[in-house]
DOKOL-420693 format. One line per field, with one value per residue (C-alpha): x, y, z; residue number from 1; chain; residue in one letter. Coordinates in steps of 0.25 Angstrom, whole numbers. Example, Ala and Ser with C-alpha at 12.3 -4.5 7.8 and 13.67 -1.06 7.14 Angstrom:
<rs>
xx = c(49|55)
yy = c(-18|-4)
zz = c(31|29)
gupa = c(1|2)
lomi = c(A|A)
rotor = c(A|S)
</rs>
This chain:
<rs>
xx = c(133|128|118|107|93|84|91|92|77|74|84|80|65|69|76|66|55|64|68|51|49|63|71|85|92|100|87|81|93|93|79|82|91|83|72|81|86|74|68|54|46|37|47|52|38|40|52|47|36|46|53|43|36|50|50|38|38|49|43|30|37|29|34|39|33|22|30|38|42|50|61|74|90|103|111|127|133|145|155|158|145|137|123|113|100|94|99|93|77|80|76|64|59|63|52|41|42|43|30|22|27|30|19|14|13|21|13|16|25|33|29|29|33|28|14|15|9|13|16|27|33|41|52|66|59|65|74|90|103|116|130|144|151|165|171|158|150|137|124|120|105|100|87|80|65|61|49|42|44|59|62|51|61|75|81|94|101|114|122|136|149|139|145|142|132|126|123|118|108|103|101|94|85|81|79|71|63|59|55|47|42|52|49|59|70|77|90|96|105|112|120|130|137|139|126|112|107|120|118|106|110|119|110|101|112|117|103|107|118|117|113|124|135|144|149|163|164|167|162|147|147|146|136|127|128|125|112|108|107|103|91|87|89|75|65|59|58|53|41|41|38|47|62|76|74|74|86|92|105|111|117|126|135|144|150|159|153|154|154|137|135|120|116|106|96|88|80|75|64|65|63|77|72|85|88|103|107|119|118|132|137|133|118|120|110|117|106|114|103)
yy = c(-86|-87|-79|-87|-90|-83|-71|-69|-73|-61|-51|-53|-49|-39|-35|-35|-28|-18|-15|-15|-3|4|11|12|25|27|25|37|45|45|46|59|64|61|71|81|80|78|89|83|89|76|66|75|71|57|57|62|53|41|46|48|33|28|34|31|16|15|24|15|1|1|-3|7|1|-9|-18|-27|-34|-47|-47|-50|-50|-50|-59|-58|-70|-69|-79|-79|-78|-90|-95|-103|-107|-108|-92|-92|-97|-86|-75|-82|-85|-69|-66|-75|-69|-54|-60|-63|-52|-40|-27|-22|-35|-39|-41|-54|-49|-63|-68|-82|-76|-91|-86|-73|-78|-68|-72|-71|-85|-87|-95|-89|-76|-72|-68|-70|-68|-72|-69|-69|-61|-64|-63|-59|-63|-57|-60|-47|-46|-33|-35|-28|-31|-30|-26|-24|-8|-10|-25|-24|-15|-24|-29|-34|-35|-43|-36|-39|-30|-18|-4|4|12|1|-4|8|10|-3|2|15|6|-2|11|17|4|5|18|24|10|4|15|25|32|18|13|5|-6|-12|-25|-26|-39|-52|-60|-60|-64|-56|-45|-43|-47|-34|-25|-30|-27|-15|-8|-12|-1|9|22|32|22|23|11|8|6|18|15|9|22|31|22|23|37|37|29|36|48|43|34|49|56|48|55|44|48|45|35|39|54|60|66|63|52|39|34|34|26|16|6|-2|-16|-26|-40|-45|-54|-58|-51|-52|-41|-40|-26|-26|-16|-16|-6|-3|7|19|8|4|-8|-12|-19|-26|-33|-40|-52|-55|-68|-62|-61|-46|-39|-27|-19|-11|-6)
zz = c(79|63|56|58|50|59|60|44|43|52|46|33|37|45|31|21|31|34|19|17|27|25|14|17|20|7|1|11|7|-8|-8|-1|-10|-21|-15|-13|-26|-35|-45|-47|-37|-37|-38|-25|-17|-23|-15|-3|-2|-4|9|17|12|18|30|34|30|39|50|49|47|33|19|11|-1|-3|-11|0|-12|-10|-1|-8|1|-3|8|10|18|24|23|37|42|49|44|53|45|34|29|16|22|33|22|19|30|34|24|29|41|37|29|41|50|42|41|33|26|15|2|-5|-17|-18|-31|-38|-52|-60|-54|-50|-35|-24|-9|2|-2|-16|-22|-18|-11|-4|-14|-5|-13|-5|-6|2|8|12|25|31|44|40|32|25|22|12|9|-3|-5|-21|-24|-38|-42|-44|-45|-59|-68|-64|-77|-82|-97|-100|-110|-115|-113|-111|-109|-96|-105|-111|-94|-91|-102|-100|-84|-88|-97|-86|-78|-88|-89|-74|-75|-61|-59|-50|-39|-39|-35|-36|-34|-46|-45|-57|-59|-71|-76|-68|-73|-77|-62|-54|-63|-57|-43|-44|-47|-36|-26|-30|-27|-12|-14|-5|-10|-12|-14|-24|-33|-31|-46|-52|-65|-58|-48|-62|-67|-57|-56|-72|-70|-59|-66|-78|-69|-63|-76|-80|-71|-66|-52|-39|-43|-57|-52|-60|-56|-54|-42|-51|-45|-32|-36|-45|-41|-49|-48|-59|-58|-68|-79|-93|-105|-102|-93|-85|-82|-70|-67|-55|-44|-32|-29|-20|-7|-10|-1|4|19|26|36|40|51|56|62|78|73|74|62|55|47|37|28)
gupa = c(1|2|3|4|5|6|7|8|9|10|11|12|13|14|15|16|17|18|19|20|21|22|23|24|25|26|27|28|29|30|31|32|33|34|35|36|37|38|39|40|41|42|43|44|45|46|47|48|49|50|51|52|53|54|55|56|57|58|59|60|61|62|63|64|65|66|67|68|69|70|71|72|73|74|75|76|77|78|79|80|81|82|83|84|85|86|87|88|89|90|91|92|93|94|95|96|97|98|99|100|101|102|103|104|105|106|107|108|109|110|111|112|113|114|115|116|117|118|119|120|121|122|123|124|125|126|127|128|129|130|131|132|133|134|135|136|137|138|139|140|141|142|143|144|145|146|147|148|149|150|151|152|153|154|155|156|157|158|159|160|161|162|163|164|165|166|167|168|169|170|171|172|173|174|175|176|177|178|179|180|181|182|183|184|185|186|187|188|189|190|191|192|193|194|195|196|197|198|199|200|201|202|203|204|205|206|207|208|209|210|211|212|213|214|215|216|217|218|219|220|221|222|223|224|225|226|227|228|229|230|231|232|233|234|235|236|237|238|239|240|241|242|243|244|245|246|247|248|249|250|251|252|253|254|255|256|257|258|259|260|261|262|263|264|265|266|267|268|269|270|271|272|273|274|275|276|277|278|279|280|281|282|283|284|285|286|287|288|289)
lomi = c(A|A|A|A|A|A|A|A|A|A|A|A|A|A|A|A|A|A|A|A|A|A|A|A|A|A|A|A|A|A|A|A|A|A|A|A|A|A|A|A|A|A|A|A|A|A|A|A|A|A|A|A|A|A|A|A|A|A|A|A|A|A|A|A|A|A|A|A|A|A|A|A|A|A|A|A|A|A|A|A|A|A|A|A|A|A|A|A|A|A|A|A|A|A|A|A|A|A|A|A|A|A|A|A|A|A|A|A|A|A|A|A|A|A|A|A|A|A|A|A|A|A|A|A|A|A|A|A|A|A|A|A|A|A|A|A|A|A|A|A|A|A|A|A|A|A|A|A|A|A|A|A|A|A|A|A|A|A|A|A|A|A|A|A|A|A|A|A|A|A|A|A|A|A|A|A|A|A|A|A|A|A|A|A|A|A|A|A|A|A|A|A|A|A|A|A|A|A|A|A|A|A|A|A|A|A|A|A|A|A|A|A|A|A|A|A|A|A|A|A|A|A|A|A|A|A|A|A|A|A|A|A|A|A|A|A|A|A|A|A|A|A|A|A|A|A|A|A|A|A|A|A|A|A|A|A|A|A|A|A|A|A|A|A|A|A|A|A|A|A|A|A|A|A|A|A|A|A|A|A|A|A|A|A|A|A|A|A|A)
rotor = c(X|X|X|X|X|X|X|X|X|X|X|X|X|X|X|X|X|X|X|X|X|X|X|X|X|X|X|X|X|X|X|X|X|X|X|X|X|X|X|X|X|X|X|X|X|X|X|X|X|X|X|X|X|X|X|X|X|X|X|X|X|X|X|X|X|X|X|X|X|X|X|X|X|X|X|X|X|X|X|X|X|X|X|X|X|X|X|X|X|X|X|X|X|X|X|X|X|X|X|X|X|X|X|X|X|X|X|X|X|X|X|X|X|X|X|X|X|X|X|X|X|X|X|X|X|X|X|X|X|X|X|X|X|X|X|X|X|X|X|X|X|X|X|X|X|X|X|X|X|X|X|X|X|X|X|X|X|X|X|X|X|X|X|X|X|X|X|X|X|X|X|X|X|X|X|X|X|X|X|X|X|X|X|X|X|X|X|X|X|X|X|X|X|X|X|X|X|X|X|X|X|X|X|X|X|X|X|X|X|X|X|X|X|X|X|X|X|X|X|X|X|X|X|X|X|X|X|X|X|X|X|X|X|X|X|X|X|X|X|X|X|X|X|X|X|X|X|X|X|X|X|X|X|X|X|X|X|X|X|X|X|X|X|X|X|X|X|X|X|X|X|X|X|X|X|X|X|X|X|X|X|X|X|X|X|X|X|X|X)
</rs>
């Protein structure tokens, strides 16, 4: 058999319809333990109120938020797997149909950025990065919607042979820049070194960590516990309510490079919004988030 284009225009839907009206469990968990641990008897409700918002979306089949935003994937492709179709117009198409068939509806948030005109239809939307992986027989799918609240405060600099303070003074900046508005607690991801566009490709992905992991770098796992506390240490809170819950992790990821070195800074809001699936050769689906 071989992975064919119908069946990765139907997953990828199923993905992103799924991610609208879901929060993944890790999410439900640290937002938990957040509650639990919160000393501001307001941020405390805040909480509450985002748990119960969550539970019912997914009770109801409703979104979870207003803001679909645009549906954006991350695509591993086995080097042993086999391909029927046109794979890459299979995410496309996906969309068009969710589009037509999802409800609620989907509000129009692609936007033409020469013209500012919105719709469902938009140059490379939607918006498919592909990798490798060796030895495998799968296509692994994760879907991660971006919406406005968290994808406005990204940002990246390039500096030259900074030091591990200088990285993470530059990330509080950038945390401290985005303030409540970005719809906390949210997880952080941050991309060192590589290039300007990989960089950024890094942090993107390492939001799609699972909360509660530990980096197998000993020197990133201390950094992230170091930004984590520092990002908490701010008072932020839950939708700028004030408290210790800014942060439910940070996540962080390097490549190598040149004597340049990118540092990375991205979020995602208390949603998390964060889908997978892996289709195997048989045609067998295997949700893993």
């Amino acid at each position: 058999m071989a992975i064919s284009y119908d069946l990765v225009r139907s997953v990828s839907a199923q993905l992103y319809e799924r991610a609208l009206k879901k929060i993944p469990e890790d999410t439900k968990e640290a937002l938990r333990a957040a509650e639990r641990g919160e000393h501001n008897e307001v941020a405390r409700g805040t909480l509450r109120i985002m748990l119960q918002s969550a539970d019912a979306a997914e009770a109801r089949q409703h979104f979870v938020c207003s803001d679909s935003g645009v549906p954006v994937y991350f695509v591993g492709i086995g080097t042993g797997a086999r391909l029927e179709g046109d794979i890459k117009r299979a995410f496309a198409d996906g969309f068009d149909d969710l589009v037509a068939t999802i409800q609620p509806p989907l509000l129009a948030h692609v936007t033409n950025p020469l013209t500012n005109e919105r719709g469902y239809k938009g140059k490379d939307m939607p918006i498919v990065t592909f990798d490798l992986i060796d030895g495998a027989d799968y296509v692994d799918i994760t879907c991660s919607p971006k919406a406005l609240g968290s994808g406005r405060w990204a940002a990246l600099e390039i500096f030259t042979f900074p030091s591990l303070e200088t990285i993470e003074r530059y990330v509080m900046e950038v945390i401290l820049k985005a303030g409540s508005q970005h719809c906390p607690p949210v997880v952080i991801g941050v991309g060192i070194g590589g290039t300007f566009d990989y960089a950024a490709k890094l942090a993107k992905q390492a939001t799609l960590r699972p909360i509660g992991t530990v980096n197998p770098e000993p020197v990133l796992a201390a950094m992230e516990d170091r930004l984590k506390e520092a990002a908490n240490a701010t008072g932020f809170g839950p939708m700028g309510t004030g408290g210790d819950s800014t942060a439910m992790a940070v996540h962080v990821d390097y490549a190598s490079g040149h004597g340049f070195t990118p540092v990375a800074v991205c979020f995602n809001c208390w949603i998390n919004r964060r889908t997978r699936a892996r289709i195997h050769d048989s045609g067998r689906v295997e949700i893993i988030e």
